[in-house]
N, C-alpha and C positions, 0 to 999 in steps of 0.2 A: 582119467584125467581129473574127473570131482574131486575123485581119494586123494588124488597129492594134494591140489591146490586144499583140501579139507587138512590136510598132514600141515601142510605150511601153516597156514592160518591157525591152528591150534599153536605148534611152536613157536611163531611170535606170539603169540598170547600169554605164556609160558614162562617165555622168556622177558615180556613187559614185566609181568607181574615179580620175575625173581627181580625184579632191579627195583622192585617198590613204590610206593604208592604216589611219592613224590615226581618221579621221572616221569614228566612230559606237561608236567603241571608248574615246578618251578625251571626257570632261567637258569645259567648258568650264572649269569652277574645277580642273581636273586641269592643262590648258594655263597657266591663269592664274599657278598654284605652279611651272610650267615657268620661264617671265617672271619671276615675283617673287626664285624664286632667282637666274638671268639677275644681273636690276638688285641685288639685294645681293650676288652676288661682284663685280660688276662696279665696284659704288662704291667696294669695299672695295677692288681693285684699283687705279683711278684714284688714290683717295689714298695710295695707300702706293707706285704708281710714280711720282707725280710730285712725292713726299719725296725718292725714291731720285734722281731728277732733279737736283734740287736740291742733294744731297749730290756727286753725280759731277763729275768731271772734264770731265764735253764741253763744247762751245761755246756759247754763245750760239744761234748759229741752230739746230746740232742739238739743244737740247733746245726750240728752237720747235717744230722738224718734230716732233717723239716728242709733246710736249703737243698738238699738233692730231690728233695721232692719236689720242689717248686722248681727248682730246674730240669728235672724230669719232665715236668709237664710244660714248661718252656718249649724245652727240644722239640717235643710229639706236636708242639703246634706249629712250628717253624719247619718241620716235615711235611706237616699235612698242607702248609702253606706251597712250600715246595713242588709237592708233589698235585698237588689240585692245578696249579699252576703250567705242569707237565702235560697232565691230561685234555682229549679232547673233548670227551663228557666228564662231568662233573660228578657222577655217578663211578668212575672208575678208584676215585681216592677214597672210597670206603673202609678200606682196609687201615687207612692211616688215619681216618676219624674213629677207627676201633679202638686205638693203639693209645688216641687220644683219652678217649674214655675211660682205659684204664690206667692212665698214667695218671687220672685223676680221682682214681679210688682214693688212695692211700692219703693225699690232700682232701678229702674229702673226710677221710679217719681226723684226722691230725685236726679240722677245725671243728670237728664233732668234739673231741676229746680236750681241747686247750681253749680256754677263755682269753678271746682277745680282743683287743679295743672295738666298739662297735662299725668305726669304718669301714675296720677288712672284714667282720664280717658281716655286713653291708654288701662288699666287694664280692667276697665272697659267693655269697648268693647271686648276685648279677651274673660271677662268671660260670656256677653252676647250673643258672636259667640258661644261660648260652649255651651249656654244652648239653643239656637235656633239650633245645630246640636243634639242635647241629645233630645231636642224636636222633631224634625223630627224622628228620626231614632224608638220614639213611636207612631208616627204618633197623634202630639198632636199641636197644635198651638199656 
């Protein structure tokens, strides 16, 4: 009878720790204000980089690419939104704050690599602190 209940107690243990360091420390309305900020730098973002688009000198198809990018990463937050939303732990929409991350590589190339007014990237960097704390907080890098 020790062994099992010793069997249990290890696998929730096991099992806290795959879900990360954050789970059972933050709230879920703590995570929710993680997201919420997320999507408002984030929109704030989108519109003021795809003025700056508009304003600039690139081409035609490069400002296609840089617009699907910022729409790309639109979409993954309005998922993750969704989807966080669905769940009953906050810890389940992981997979779509992955998803998030990486739809924000290539935006993350693109303001490395293009000089733009300082506002966006201003913006910028606010909405990249947000998604390196949205990152952390699922224990994702």
């Amino acid at each position: 009878m020790m062994m099992a209940t010793a069997v249990l107690l290890l696998s929730a243990a096991v099992g806290a720790a795959a879900q990360g360091r954050y789970v059972g420390q933050l709230s879920r309305s703590d995570v929710d204000n993680i997201i919420r900020r997320l999507e408002d730098s984030g929109d704030e973002f989108r519109r003021d980089f795809l003025r700056e688009l508009d304003r600039s000198g690139l081409s035609g198809s490069q400002k296609r690419i840089y617009r699907n990018q910022v729409d790309f990463f639109e979409n993954a937050t309005d998922r993750l939104r969704s989807d966080f939303d669905r769940q009953n732990s906050w810890w389940e929409s992981r997979n779509q704050v992955r998803n998030v991350i990486s739809a924000a590589v290539p935006l993350n190339n693109t303001m490395n690599a293009i000089s733009f007014r300082r506002n966006v990237e201003r913006q910028w960097n606010r909405l990249r602190n947000d998604i390196n704390k949205l990152a952390d907080t699922y224990d994702l890098p």
